[in-house]
C-alpha positions in Angstrom: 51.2 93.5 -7.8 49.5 95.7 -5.1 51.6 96.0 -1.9 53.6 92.7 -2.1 56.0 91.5 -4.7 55.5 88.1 -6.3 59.5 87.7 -4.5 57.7 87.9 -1.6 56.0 84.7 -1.8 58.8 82.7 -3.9 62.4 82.7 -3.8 63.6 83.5 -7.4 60.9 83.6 -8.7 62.5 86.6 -11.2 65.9 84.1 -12.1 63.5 81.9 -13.9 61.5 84.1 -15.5 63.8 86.8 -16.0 61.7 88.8 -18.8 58.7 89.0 -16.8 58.4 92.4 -16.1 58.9 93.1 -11.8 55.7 93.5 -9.7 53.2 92.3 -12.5 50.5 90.1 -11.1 50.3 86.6 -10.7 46.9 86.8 -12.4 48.5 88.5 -15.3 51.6 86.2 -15.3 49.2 82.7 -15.8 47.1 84.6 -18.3 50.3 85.2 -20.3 51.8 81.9 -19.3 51.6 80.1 -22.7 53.1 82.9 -24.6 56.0 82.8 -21.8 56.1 79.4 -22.3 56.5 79.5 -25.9 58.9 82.2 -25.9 60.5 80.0 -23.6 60.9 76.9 -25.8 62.7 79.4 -28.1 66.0 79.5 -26.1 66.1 75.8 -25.2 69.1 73.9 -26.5 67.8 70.2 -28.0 71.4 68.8 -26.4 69.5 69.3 -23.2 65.8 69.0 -24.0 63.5 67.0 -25.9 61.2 69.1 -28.1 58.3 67.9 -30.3 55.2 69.3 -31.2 55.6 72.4 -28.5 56.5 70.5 -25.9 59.8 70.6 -24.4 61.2 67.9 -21.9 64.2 67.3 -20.1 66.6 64.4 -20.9 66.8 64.1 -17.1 62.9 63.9 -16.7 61.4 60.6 -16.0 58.1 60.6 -17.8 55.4 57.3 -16.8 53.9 55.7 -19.4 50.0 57.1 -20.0 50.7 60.9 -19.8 49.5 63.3 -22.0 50.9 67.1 -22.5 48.8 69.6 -24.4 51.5 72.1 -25.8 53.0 74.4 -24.9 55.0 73.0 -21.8 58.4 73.0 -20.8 59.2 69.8 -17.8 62.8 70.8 -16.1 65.3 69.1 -15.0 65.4 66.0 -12.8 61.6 66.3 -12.7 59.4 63.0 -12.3 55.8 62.7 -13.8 53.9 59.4 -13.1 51.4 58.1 -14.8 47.9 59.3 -16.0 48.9 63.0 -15.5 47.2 65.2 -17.6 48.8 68.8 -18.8 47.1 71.8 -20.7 47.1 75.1 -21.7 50.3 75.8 -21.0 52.7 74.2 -18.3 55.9 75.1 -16.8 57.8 72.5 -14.3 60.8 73.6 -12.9 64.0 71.5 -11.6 63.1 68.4 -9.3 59.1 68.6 -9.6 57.1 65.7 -8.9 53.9 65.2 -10.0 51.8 62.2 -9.1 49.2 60.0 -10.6 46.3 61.2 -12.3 46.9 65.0 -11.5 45.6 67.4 -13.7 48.0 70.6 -14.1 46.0 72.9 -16.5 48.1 76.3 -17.0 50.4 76.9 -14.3 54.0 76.9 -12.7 55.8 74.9 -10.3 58.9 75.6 -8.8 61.4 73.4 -7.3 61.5 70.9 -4.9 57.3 70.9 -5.0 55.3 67.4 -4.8 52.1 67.3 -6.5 51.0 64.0 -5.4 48.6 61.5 -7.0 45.3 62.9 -8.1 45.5 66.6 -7.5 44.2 69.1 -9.7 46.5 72.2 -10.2 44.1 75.2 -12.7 45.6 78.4 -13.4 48.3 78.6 -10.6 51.8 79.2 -9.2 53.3 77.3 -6.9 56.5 77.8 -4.9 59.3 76.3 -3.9 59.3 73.0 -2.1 55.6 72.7 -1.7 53.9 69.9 -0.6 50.1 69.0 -2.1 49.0 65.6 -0.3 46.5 63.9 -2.4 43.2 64.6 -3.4 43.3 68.1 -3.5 42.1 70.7 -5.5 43.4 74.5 -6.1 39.9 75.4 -7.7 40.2 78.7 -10.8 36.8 79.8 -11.8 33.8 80.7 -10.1 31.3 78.3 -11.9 28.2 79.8 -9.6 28.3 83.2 -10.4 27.4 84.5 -14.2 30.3 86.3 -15.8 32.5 86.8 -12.4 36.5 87.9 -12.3 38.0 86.5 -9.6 39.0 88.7 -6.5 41.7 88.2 -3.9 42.6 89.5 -0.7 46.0 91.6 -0.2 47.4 93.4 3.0 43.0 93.2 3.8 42.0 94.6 0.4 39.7 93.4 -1.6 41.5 93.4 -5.8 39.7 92.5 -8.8 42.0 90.6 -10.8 39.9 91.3 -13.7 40.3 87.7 -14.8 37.6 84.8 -14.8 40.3 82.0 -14.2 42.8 81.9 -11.6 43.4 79.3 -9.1 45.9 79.7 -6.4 49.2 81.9 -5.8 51.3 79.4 -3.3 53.8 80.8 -1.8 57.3 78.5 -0.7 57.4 75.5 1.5 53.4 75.7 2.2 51.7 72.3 3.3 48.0 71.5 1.7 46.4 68.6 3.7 44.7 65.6 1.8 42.0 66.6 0.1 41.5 70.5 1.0 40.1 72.6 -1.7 41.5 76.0 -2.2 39.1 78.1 -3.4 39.9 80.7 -6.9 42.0 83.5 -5.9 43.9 81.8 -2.9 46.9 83.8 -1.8 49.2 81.5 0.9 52.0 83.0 2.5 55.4 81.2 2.7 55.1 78.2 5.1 51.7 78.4 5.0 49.3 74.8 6.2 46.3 73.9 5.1 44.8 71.2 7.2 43.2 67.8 5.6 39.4 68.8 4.1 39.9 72.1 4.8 37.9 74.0 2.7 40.0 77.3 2.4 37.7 80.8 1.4 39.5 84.1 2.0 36.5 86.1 0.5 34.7 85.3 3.4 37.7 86.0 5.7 38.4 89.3 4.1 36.9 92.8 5.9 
């Protein structure tokens, strides 16, 4: 990853995902994600999961009624998932996630201690440690506007082509997104980062 370590923006992020090879992307990471995943599901022991049809839960979870998972996912331990969530293309939770009602989480990560509350809409991202998503918002991952367009993002004020059409956010730990904020594709937020209520956040425009 150019200049800064995916470390750099969450704790352990290399104790959980051990055989991802140090400083690849975050972009690379999610495109990978469901082969990580599945790879993943390998080593899981079924005294301490649930596994059916590629997906592989917890016996610690608590799972709402009206949720759907799209394999391949792997839900942690101690994590709570209320009802109406929706999960595809490939989902990891970590230990102690919450996710609320009606969110959609469509190929992404979440570490622990994070809240994901009711009607959010997670695409193509990593989230840290013990973030907090208030309601309503949206970590957007595809530039529907533009024809054919990989996302770019802004590091140490460079301007990197990911080289990827689909990639939401890269969150680093204990950031705070307001109510309803929309992070735009390619979002990079530093540890204990805020992001105020309907704030609409662009760094392509912010970028030199």
């Amino acid at each position: 990853m150019n200049k800064k370590d995916i470390s750099n923006f969450i704790s352990g992020f290399y104790r959980e995902f051990p055989r991802v090879a140090k400083h690849e992307t975050p972009w690379n990471i999610i495109a990978q994600l469901e082969n990580i995943i599945l790879d993943g599901l390998a080593e899981l022991s079924e005294t301490e999961y649930d596994i059916e049809n590629g997906v592989a839960i917890h016996k610690s979870a608590h799972i709402e009624n009206g949720v759907t998972f799209k394999k391949p996912a792997i839900i942690g331990k101690d994590c709570l998932v209320k009802a109406g969530a929706y999960f595809r293309s490939g989902v990891y939770l970590c230990s102690d996630v919450g996710i609320g009602a009606n969110c959609e989480i469509k190929q992404s990560i979440i570490f622990p201690k994070s809240r994901i509350a009711h009607l959010n809409y997670v695409g193509n991202s990593i989230i840290g440690n013990d973030v907090n998503l208030e309601a309503g918002s949206v970590l957007a991952n595809h530039f529907n506007e533009y024809k054919n367009r990989t996302v770019p993002v802004v590091l140490d004020n460079t301007l990197v082509d990911t080289g990827v059409t689909k990639f939401g956010s890269l969150i680093g730990d204990r950031c705070r997104v307001g109510a309803n904020a929309v992070l735009n594709p390619g979002t990079i937020l530093s540890k204990g980062s805020i992001v105020g209520r309907l704030e609409h956040v662009d760094q392509l425009k912010e970028s030199p």
